[in-house]
C-alpha positions, 0 to 999 in steps of 0.5 A: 573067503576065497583062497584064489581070486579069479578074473579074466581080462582081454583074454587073460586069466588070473589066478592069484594065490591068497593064503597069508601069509605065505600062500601056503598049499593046502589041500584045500588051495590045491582042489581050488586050483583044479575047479578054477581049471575046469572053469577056464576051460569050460568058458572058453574065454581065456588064451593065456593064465597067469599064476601069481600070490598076493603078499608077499610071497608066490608060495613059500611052500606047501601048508606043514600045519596041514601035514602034522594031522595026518597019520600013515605012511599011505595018507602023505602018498595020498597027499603028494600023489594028489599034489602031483595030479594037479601039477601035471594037470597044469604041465599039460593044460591046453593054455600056456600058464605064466609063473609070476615069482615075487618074494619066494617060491619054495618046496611046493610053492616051487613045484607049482612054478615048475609045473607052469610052461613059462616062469618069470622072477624078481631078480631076489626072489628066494627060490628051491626045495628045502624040504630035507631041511625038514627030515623029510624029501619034494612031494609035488614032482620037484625030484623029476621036474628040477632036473629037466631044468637045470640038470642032474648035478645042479639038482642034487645040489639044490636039493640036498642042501635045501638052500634056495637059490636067487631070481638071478641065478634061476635066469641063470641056469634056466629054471626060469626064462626071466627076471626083473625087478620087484616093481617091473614084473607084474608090467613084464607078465602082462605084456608077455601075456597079452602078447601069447592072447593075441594069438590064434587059440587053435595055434596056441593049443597045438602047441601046448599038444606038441611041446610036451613030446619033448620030455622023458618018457620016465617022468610019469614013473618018476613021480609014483616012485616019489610020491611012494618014497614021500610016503615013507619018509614022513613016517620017520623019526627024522621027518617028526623032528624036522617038521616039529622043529620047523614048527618050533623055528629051532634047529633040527636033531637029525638022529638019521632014522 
């Protein structure tokens, strides 16, 4: 069964997430969405990607089920740096790739928004990180990508309290460009991207080249130095507690080790 169903339309690729029931990230998701870019760019037929889940969620976060196997310190570095290769991948793809947000996008699910050039979102969909709600800390680049968009205060904010903020609010501080409501935004993301597709595609790759000039040069140290700190930090006390009781749907006994 396919964990991401592919077409292309009118020159528009879609990929739709299909991990119920919340569009979980697995590893197994995250290697898929790879080959599928290899694949949009080796058939040369797409202008523009759309990336949406099906169900209720776009992604309520990455798979914790999956992290609980593994063992070491360097197996969740691993992981996060695996994660954040892919991230990047899509952050400077040759085509522009729209975030369709509908229900929440949380810890990794949010990751993969962020990465994507344009993000549009139901007025209500729960977006943020919640991951020290769970002992541990972002492992997909959220640490570095959240503050670009909304600022270092905000980030702090969001971040260490692990509560999610609104569609609406997103809009509000930027993180992302617009929202609709539940039943307008699949209409709104089709036109904004047959718009983007009507375009010249070697214009439209020389843009994609050109942005990302615009960012920090740190980025690239910022994620290795969190994908490190991720690392260790599963290893803890605290992040065992917090995903067991995550697990468990209880609350957490955070003994700060």
């Amino acid at each position: 069964m396919s964990v991401i169903d592919f077409k292309v339309e009118k020159k528009v690729a879609y990929l739709n997430l299909k991990s119920p029931p919340a569009n979980a990230l697995s590893s197994q998701i995250i290697a898929r969405l790879d080959e599928l870019l290899t694949k949009i760019e080796t058939e040369d037929e797409a202008k523009v990607v759309v990336l949406q889940g099906e169900g209720k969620f776009f992604s309520a976060g990455a798979d914790i089920k999956e992290f609980t196997s593994l063992q070491k310190a360097s197996d969740y570095e691993s992981l996060a740096k695996h994660g954040q290769d892919i991230f990047n991948r899509i952050e400077h793809f040759s085509l522009p790739v729209i975030a369709s947000i509908h229900g929440a996008a949380l810890g990794g699910g949010l990751e993969l928004a962020m990465a994507c050039h344009i993000r549009y979102a139901t007025v209500d969909a729960k977006i943020g990180l919640p991951e020290m709600n769970l002992g541990i800390i972002p492992g997909f680049a959220g640490t570095q990508r959240l503050p670009r968009y909304i600022g270092n205060a905000r980030a702090y904010e969001m971040i260490l309290t692990g509560e999610p903020i609104s569609g609406k609010q997103a809009e509000e501080w930027g993180l992302v460009n617009r929202v609709f409501e539940e039943e307008d935004l699949e209409k709104a993301v089709l036109q904004l991207a047959e718009k983007i597709a009507s375009k010249s595609k070697p214009g439209i790759n020389r843009i994609m080249q050109l942005i990302p000039y615009a960012n920090t040069s740190q980025l690239t140290e910022g994620m290795k130095q969190e994908a490190h700190l991720f690392g260790g930090v599963f290893g803890s006390a605290d992040a065992k507690e917090g995903v067991s009781a995550f697990m468990e749907k209880r609350a957490a006994q955070f003994q700060d080790r």
